[in-house]
PDB file of the backbone (N, CA, C, O) and the ligand in Angstrom, with CONECT records:
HET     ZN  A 101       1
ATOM      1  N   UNK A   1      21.044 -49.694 -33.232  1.00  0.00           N
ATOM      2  CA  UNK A   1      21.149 -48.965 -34.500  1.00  0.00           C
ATOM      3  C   UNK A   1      21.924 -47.662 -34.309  1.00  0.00           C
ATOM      4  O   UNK A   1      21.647 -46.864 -33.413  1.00  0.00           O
ATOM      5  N   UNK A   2      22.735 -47.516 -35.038  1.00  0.00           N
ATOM      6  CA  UNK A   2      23.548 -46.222 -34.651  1.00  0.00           C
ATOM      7  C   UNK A   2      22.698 -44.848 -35.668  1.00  0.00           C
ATOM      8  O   UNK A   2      21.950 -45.070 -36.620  1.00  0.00           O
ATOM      9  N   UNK A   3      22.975 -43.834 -35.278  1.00  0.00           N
ATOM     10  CA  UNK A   3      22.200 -42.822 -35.540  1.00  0.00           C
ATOM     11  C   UNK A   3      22.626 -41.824 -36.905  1.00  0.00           C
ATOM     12  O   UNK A   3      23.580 -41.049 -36.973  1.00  0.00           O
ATOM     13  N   UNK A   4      22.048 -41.988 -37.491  1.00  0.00           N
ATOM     14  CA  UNK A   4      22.537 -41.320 -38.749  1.00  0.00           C
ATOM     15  C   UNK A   4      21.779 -39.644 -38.832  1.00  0.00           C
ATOM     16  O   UNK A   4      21.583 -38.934 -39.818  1.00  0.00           O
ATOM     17  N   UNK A   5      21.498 -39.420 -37.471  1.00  0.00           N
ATOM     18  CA  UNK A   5      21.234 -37.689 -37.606  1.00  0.00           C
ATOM     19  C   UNK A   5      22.203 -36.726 -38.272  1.00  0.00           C
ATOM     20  O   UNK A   5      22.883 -37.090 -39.232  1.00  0.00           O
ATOM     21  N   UNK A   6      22.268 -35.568 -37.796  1.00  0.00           N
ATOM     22  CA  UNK A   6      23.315 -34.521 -38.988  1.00  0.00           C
ATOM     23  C   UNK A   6      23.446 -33.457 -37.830  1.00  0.00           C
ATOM     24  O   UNK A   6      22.580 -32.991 -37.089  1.00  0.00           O
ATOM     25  N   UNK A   7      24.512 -33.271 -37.892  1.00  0.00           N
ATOM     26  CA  UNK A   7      24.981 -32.024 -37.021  1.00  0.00           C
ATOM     27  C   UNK A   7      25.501 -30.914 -37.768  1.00  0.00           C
ATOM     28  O   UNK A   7      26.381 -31.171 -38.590  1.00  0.00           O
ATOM     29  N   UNK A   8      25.166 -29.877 -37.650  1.00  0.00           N
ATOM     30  CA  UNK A   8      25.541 -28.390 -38.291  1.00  0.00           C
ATOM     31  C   UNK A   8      26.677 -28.286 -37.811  1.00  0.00           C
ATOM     32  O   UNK A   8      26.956 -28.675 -36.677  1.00  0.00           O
ATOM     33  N   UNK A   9      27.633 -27.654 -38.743  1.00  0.00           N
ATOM     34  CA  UNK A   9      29.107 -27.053 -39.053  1.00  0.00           C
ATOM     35  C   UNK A   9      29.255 -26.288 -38.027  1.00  0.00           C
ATOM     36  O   UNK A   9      29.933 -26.477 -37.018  1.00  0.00           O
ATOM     37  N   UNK A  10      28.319 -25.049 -38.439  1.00  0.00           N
ATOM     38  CA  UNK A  10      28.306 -23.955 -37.933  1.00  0.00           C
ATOM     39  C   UNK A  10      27.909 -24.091 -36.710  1.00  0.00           C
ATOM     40  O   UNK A  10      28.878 -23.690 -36.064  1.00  0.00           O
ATOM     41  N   UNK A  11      27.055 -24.417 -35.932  1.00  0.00           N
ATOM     42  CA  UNK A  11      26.308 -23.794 -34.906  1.00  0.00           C
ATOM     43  C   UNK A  11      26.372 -25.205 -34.106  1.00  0.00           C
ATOM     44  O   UNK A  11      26.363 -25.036 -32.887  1.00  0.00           O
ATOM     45  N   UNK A  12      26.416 -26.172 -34.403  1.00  0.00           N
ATOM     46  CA  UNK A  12      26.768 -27.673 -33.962  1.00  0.00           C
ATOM     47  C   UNK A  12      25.209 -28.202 -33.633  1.00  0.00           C
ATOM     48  O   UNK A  12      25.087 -29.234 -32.972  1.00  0.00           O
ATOM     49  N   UNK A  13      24.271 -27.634 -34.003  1.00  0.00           N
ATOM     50  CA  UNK A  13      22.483 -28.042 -33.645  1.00  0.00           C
ATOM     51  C   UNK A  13      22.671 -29.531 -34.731  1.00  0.00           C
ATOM     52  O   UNK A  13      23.219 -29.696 -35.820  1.00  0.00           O
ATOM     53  N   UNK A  14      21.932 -30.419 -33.819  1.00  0.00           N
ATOM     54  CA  UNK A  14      21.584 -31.949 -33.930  1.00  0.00           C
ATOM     55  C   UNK A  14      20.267 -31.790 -34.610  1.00  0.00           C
ATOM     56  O   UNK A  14      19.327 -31.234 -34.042  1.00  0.00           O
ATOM     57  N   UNK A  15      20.167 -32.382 -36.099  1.00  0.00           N
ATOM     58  CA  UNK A  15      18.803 -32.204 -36.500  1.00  0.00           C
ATOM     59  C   UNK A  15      18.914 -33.566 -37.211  1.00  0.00           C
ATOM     60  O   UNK A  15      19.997 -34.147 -37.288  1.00  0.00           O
ATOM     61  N   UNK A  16      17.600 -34.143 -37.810  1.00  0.00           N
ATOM     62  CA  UNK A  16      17.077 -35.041 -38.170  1.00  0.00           C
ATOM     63  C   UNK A  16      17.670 -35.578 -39.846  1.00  0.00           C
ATOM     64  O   UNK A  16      17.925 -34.899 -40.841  1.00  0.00           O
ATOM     65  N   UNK A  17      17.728 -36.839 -39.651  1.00  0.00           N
ATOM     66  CA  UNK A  17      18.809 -37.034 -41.058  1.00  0.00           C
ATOM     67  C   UNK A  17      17.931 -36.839 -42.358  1.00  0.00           C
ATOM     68  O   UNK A  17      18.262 -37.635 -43.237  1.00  0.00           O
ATOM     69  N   UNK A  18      16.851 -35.951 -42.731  1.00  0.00           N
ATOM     70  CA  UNK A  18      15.952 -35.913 -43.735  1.00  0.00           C
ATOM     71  C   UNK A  18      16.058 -34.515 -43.840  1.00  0.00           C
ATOM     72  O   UNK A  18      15.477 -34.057 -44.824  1.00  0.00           O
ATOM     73  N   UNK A  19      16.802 -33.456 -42.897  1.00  0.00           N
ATOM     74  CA  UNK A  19      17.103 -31.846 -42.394  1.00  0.00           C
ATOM     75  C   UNK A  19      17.870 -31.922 -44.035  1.00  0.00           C
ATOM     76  O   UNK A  19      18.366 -32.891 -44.609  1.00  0.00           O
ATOM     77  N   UNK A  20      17.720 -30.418 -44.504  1.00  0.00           N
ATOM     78  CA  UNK A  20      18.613 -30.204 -45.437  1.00  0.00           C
ATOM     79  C   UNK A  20      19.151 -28.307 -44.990  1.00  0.00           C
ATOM     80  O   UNK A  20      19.895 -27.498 -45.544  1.00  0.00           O
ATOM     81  N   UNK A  21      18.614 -28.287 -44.196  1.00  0.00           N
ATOM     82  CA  UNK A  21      18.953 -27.016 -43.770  1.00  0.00           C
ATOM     83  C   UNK A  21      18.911 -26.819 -41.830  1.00  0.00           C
ATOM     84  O   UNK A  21      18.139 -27.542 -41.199  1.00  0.00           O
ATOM     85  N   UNK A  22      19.539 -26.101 -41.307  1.00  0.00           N
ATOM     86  CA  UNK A  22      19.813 -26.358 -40.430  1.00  0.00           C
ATOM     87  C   UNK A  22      18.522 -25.339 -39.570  1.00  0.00           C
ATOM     88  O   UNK A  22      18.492 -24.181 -39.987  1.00  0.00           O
ATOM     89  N   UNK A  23      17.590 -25.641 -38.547  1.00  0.00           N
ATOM     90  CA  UNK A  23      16.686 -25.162 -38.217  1.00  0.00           C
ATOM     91  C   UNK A  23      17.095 -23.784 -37.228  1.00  0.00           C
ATOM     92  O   UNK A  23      16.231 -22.951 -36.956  1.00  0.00           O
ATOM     93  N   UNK A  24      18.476 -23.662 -36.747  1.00  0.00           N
ATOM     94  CA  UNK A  24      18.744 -22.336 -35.439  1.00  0.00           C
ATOM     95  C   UNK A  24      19.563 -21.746 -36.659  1.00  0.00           C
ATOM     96  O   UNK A  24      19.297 -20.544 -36.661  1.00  0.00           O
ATOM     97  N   UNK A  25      20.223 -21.959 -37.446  1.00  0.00           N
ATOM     98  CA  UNK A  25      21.154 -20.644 -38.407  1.00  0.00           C
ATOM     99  C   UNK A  25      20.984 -21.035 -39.638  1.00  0.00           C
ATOM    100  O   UNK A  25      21.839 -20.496 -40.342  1.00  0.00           O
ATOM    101  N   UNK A  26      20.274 -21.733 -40.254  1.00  0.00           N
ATOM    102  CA  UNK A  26      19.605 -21.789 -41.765  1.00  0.00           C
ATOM    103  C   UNK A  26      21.176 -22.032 -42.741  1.00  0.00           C
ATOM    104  O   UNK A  26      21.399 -21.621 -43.879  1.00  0.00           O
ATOM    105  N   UNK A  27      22.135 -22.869 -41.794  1.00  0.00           N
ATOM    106  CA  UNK A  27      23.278 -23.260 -43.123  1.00  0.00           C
ATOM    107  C   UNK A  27      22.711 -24.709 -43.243  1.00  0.00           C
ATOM    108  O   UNK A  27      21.964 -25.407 -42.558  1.00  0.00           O
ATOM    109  N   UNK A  28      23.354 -24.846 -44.341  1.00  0.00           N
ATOM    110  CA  UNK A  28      23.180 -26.093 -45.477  1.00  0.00           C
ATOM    111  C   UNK A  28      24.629 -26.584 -44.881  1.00  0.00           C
ATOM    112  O   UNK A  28      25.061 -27.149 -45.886  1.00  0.00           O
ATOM    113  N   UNK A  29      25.251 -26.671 -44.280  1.00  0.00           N
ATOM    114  CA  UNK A  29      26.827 -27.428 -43.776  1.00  0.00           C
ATOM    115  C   UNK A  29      25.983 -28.448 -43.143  1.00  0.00           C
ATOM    116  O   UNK A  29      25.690 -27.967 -42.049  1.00  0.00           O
ATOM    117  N   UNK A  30      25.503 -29.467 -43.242  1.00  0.00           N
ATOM    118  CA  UNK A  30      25.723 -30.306 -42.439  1.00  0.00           C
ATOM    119  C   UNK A  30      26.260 -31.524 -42.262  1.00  0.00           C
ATOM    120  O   UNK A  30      26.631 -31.913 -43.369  1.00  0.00           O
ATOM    121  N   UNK A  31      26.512 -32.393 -41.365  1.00  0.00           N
ATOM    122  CA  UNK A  31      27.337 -33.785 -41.088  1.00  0.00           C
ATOM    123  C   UNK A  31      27.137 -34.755 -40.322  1.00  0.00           C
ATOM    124  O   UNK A  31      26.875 -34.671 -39.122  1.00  0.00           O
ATOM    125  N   UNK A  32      27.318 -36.376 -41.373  1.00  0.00           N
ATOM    126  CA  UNK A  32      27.023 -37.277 -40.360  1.00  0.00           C
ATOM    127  C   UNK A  32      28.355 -37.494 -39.206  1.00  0.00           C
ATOM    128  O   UNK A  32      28.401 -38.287 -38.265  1.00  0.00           O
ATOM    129  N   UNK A  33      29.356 -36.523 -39.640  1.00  0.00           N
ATOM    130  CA  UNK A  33      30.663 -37.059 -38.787  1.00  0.00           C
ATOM    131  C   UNK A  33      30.413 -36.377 -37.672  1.00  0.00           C
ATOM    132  O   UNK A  33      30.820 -35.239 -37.905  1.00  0.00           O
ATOM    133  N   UNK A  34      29.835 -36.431 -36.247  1.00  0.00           N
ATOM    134  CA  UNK A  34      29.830 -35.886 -35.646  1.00  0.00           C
ATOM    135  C   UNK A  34      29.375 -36.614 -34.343  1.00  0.00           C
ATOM    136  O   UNK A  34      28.376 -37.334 -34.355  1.00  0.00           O
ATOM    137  N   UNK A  35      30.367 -36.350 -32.848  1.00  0.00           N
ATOM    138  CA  UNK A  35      29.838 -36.876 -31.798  1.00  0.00           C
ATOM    139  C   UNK A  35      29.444 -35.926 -30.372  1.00  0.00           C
ATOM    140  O   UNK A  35      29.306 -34.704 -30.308  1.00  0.00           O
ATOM    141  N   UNK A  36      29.327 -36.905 -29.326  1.00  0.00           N
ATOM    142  CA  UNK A  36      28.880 -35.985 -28.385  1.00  0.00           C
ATOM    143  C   UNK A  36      27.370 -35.441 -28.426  1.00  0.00           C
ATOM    144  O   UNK A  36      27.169 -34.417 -29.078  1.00  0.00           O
ATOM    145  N   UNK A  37      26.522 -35.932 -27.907  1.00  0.00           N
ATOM    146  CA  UNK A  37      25.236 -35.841 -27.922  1.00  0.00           C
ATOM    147  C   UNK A  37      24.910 -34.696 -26.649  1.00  0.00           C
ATOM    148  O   UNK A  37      24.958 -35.111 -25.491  1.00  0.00           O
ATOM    149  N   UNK A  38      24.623 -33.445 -26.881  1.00  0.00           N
ATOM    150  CA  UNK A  38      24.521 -32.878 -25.627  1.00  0.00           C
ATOM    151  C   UNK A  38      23.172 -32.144 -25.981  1.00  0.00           C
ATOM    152  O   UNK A  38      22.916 -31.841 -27.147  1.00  0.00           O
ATOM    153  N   UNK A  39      22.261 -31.848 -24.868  1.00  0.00           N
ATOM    154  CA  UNK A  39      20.824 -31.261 -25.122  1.00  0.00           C
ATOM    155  C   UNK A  39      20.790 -29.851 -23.951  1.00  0.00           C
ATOM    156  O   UNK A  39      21.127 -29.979 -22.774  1.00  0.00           O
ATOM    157  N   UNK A  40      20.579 -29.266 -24.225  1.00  0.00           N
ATOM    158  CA  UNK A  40      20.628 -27.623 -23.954  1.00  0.00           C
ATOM    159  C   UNK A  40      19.448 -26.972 -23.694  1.00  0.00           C
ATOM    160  O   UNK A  40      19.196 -26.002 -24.409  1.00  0.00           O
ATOM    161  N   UNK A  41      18.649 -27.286 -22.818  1.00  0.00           N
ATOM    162  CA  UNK A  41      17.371 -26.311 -22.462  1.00  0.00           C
ATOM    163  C   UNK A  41      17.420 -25.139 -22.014  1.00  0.00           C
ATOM    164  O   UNK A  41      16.410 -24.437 -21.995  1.00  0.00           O
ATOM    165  N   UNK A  42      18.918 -24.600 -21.454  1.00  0.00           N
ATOM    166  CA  UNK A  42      18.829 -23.868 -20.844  1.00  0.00           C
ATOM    167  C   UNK A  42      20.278 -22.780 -21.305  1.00  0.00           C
ATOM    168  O   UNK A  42      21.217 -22.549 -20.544  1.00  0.00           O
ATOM    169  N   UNK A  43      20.167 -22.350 -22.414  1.00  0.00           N
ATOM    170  CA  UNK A  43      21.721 -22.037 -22.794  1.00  0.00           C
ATOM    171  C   UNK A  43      22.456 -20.584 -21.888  1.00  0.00           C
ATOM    172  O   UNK A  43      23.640 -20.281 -21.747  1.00  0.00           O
ATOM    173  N   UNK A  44      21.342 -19.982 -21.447  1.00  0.00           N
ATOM    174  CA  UNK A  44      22.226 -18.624 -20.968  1.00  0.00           C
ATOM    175  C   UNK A  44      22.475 -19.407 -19.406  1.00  0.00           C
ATOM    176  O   UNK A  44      23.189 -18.598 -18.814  1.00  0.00           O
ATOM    177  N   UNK A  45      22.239 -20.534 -18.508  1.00  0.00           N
ATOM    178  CA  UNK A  45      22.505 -20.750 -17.577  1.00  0.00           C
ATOM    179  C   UNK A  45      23.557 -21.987 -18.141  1.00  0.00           C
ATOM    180  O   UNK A  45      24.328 -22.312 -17.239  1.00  0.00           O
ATOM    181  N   UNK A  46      23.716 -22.543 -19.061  1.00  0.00           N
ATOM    182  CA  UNK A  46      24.286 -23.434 -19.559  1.00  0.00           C
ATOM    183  C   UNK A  46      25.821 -23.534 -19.518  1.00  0.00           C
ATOM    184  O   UNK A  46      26.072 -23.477 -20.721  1.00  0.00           O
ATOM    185  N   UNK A  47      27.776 -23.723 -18.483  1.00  0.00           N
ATOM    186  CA  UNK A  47      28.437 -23.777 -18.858  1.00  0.00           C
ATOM    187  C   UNK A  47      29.059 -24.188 -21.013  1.00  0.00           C
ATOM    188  O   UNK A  47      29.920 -23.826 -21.816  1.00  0.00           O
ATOM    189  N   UNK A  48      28.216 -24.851 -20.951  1.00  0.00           N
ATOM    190  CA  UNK A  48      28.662 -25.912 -21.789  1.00  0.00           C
ATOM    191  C   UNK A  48      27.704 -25.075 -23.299  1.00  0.00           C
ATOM    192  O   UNK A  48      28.398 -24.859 -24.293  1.00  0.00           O
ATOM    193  N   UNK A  49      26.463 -24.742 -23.351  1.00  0.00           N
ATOM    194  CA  UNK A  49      25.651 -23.513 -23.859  1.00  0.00           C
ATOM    195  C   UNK A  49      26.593 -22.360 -24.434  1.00  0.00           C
ATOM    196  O   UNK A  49      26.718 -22.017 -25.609  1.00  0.00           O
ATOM    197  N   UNK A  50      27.445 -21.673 -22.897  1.00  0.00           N
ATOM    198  CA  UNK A  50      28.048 -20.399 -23.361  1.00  0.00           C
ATOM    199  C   UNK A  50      29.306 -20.670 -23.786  1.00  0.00           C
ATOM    200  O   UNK A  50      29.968 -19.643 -23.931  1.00  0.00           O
ATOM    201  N   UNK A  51      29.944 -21.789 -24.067  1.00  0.00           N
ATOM    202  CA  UNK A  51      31.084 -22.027 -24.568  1.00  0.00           C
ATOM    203  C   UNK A  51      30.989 -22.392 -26.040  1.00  0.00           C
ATOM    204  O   UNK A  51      31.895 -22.032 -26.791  1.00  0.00           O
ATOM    205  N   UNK A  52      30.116 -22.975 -26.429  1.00  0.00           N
ATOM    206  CA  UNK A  52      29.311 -23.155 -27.525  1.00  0.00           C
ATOM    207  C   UNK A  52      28.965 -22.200 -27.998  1.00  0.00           C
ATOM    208  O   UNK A  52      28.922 -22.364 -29.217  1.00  0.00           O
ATOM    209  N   UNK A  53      28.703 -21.332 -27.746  1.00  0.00           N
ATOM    210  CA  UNK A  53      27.498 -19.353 -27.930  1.00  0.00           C
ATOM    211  C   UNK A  53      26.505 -20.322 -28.571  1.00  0.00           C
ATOM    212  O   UNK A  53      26.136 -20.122 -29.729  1.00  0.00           O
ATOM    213  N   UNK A  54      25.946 -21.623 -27.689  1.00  0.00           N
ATOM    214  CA  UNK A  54      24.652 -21.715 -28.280  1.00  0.00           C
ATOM    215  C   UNK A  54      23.505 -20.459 -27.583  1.00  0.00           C
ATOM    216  O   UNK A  54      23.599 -20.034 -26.431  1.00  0.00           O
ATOM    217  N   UNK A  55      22.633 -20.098 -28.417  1.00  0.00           N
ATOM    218  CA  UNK A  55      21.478 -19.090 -28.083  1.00  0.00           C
ATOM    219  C   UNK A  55      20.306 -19.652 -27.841  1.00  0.00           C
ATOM    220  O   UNK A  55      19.575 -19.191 -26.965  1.00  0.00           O
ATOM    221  N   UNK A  56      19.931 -20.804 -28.633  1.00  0.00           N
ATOM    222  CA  UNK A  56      18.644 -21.252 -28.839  1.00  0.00           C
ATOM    223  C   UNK A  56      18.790 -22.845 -28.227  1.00  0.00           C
ATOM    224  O   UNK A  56      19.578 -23.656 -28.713  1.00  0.00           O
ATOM    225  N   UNK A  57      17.535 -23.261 -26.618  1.00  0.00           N
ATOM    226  CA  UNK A  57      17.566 -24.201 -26.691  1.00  0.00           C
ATOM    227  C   UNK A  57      17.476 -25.421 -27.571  1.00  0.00           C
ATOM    228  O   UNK A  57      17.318 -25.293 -28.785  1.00  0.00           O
ATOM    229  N   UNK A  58      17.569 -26.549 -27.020  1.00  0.00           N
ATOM    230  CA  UNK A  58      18.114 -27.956 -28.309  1.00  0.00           C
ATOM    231  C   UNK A  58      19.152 -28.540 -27.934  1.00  0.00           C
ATOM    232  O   UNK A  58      19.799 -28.504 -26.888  1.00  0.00           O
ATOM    233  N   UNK A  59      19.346 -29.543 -29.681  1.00  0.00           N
ATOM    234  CA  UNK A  59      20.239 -30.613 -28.943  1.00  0.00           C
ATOM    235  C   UNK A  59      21.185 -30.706 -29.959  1.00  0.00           C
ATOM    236  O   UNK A  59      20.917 -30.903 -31.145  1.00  0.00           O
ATOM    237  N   UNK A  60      23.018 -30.471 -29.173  1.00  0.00           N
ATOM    238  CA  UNK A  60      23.656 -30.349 -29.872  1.00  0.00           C
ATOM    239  C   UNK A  60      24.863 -31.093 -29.682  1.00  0.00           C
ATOM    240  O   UNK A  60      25.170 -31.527 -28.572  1.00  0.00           O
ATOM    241  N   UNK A  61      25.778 -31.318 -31.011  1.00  0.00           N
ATOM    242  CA  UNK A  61      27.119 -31.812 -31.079  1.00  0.00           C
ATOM    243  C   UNK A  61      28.049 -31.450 -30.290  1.00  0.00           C
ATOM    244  O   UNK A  61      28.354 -30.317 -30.663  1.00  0.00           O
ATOM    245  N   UNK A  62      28.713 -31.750 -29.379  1.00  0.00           N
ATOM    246  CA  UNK A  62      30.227 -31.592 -28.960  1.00  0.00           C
ATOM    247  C   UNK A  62      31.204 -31.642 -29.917  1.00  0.00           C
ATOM    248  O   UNK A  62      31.717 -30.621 -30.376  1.00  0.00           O
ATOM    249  N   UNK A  63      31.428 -32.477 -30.170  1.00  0.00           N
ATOM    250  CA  UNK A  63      32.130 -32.452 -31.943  1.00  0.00           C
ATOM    251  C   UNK A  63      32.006 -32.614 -33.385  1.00  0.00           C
ATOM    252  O   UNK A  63      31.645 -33.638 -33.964  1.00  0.00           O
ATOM    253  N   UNK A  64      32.426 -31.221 -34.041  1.00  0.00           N
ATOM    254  CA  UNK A  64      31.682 -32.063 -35.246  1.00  0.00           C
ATOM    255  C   UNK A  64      33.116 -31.545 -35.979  1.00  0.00           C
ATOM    256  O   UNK A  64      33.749 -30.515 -35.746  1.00  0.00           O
ATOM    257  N   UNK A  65      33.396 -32.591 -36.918  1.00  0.00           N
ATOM    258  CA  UNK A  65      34.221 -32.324 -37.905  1.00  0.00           C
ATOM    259  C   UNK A  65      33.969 -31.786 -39.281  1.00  0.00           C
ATOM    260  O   UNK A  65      34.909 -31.610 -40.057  1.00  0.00           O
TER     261      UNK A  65
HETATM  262 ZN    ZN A 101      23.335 -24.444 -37.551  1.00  0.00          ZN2+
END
């Protein structure tokens, strides 16, 4: 089954396809077009975290259009 979650515009956080707001920056942008499944426990040790300026662990898009 392929995954119909939603990835934020803004901040690229992976949330649940029933999300209408995005749980780390509270935008309403969100999208099923989006790939790259990456999960982030650890963002200030994180290459991939600080390139992102993710702040808040979670699980996020590599790409989202
Ligand atoms: Zn967001």
């Amino acid at each position: 089954m392929a995954s119909n979650r939603l990835a934020c515009r803004d901040c690229h956080a992976v949330v649940e396809a029933d999300e209408e707001i995005c749980p780390i920056c509270n935008s309403t942008s969100l999208t099923e077009d989006w790939s790259g499944y990456v999960s982030i426990a650890h963002p200030e040790k994180s290459e991939i975290g600080q390139e992102m300026e993710v702040t808040k662990p979670g699980s996020y898009a590599l790409k989202v259009r």
